[in-house]
DONU-202715 format. One record per residue (C-alpha): residue number from 1; residue in one letter; x, z, y. Coordinates in steps of 0.001 Angstrom, whole numbers, plus 500000, padded with zeros to 6 digits. Each point is the difference from the previous one (the first is absolute). Layout:
REC seq type      x      z      y
REC NUM    A      X      Z      Y
...
! end
This chain:
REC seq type      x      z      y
REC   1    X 142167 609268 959035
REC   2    X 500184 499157 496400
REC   3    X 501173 496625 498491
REC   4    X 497004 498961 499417
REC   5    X 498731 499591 503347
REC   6    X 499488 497171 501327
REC   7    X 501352 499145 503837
REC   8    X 496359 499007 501426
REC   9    X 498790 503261 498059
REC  10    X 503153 501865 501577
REC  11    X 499180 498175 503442
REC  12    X 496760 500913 499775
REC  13    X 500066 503673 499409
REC  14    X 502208 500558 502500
REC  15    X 497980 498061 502620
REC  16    X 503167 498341 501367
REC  17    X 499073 497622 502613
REC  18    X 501632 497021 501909
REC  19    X 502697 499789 501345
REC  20    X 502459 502096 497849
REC  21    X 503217 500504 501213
REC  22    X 502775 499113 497344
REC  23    X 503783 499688 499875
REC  24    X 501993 497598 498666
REC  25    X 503322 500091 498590
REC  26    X 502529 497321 499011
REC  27    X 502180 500443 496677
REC  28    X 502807 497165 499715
REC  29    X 501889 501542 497186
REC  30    X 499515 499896 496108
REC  31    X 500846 503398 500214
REC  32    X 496902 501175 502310
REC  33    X 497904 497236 497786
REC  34    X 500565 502608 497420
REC  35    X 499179 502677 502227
REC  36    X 496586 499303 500947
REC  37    X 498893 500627 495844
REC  38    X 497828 502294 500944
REC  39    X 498401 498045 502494
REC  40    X 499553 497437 497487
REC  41    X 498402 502404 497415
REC  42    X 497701 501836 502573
REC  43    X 498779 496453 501393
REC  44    X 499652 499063 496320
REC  45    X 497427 503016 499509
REC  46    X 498072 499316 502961
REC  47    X 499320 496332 499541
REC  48    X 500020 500067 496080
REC  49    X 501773 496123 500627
REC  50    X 501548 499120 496653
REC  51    X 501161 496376 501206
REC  52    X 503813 500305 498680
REC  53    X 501299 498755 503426
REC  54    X 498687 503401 501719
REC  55    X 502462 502324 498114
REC  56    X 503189 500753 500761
REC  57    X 501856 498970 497107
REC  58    X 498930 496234 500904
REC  59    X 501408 500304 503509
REC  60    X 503291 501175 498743
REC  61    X 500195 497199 497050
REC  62    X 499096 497518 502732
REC  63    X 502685 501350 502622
REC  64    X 502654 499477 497104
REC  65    X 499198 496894 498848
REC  66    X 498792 498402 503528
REC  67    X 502729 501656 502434
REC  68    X 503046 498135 500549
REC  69    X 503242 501625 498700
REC  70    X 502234 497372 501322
REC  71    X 502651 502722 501874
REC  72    X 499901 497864 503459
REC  73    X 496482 500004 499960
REC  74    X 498449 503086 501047
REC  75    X 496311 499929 498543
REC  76    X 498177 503431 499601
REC  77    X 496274 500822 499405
REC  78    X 497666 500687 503165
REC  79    X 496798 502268 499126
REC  80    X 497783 501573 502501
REC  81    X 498085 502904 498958
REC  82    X 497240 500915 501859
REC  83    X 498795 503609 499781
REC  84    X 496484 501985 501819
REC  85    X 501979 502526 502129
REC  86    X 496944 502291 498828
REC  87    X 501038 500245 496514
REC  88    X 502935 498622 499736
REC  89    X 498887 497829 497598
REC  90    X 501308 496659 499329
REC  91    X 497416 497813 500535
REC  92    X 501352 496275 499433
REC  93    X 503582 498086 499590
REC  94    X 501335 496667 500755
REC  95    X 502903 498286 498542
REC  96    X 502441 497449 501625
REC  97    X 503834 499440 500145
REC  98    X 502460 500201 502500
REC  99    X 502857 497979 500985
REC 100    X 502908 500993 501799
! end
């Protein structure tokens, strides 16, 4: 698949069908944030999104301005990745934050 595919065009050429199984993984670290950069640009490619809150440089300037660094407070980022076990493809993200 090139980057200019689209996912509905990628979808549909591979006549993937409901249900599709996924996985999911949790990343809690700033560290793994980082980490998942290519996830970030391959999902970029896909869905051609250029909404600045999509890319990973605005989850990591909103982690250090937004997280608490107050030393009693433990306060770390909480992203779920979801992925098609097909492809392994990363297929969508969500953002929180934990407390501990």
């Amino acid at each position: 698949m090139d980057g200019s595919e689209t996912l509905a065009a990628r979808l549909k050429r591979e006549s993937v069908s409901l249900p599709i199984e996924v996985t999911t993984e949790f990343v809690n670290t700033l560290e793994g944030v980082r980490e998942l950069e290519p996830d970030y640009e391959r999902l970029y490619k896909v869905t051609q999104n250029a909404l600045p809150f999509t890319r990973l440089e605005w989850h990591l300037t909103w982690c250090q301005h937004f997280l608490n660094k107050n030393p009693r407070i433990d306060d770390q980022p909480l992203f779920c990745v979801v992925r098609t076990r097909r492809s392994e493809c990363e297929i969508g993200r969500a953002s929180c934050r934990e407390r501990g």
